[in-house]
C-alpha positions in Angstrom: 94.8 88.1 154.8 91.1 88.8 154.0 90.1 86.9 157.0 92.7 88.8 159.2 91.3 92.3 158.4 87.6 91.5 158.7 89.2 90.2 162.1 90.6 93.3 162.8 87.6 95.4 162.2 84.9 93.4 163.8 87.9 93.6 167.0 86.2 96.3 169.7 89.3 95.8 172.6 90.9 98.9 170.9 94.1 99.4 168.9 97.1 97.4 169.5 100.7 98.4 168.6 100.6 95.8 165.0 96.9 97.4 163.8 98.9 101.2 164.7 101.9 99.5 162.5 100.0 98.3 159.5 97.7 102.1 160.0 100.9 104.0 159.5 102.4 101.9 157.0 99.6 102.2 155.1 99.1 106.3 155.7 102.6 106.4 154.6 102.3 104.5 151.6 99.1 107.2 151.0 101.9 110.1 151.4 104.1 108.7 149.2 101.9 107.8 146.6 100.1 111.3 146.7 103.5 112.9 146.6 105.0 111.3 143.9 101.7 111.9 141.4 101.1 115.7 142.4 104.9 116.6 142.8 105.2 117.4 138.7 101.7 119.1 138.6 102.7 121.6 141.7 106.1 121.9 139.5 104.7 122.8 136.9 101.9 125.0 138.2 104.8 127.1 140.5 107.1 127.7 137.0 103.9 128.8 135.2 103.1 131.4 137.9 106.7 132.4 138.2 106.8 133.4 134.4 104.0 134.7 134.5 105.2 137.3 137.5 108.2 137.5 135.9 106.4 138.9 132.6 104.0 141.2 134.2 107.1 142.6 136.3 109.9 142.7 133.5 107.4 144.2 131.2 106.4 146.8 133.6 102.6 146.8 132.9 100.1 147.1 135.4 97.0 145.3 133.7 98.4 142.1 133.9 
């Protein structure tokens, strides 16, 4: 495997339809990954705001 992507990079005849294959299988496995470990922390961080509007609102006080 190591010897068929030192192969592909050294390779100057431009991208073929397997290299544009393995590139988006490997961009999607990025996405996935990336999704998956910031999906609780954006969660989380969209509840705090939301209680924290919903504080400032409900409590009517405009130094918040």
């Amino acid at each position: 495997m190591l010897k068929f992507m030192k192969r592909l990079l050294k390779d100057e005849r431009g991208i073929t339809t397997v290299e544009m294959i393995i590139a988006a299988g490997i961009l999607a496995a990025i996405a996935i990954g990336a999704y998956t470990t910031l999906r609780p922390h954006v969660i989380n961080s969209a509840n705090t705001i939301g209680t924290k509007l919903n504080t400032a609102v409900g409590s009517n006080n405009p130094a918040w």
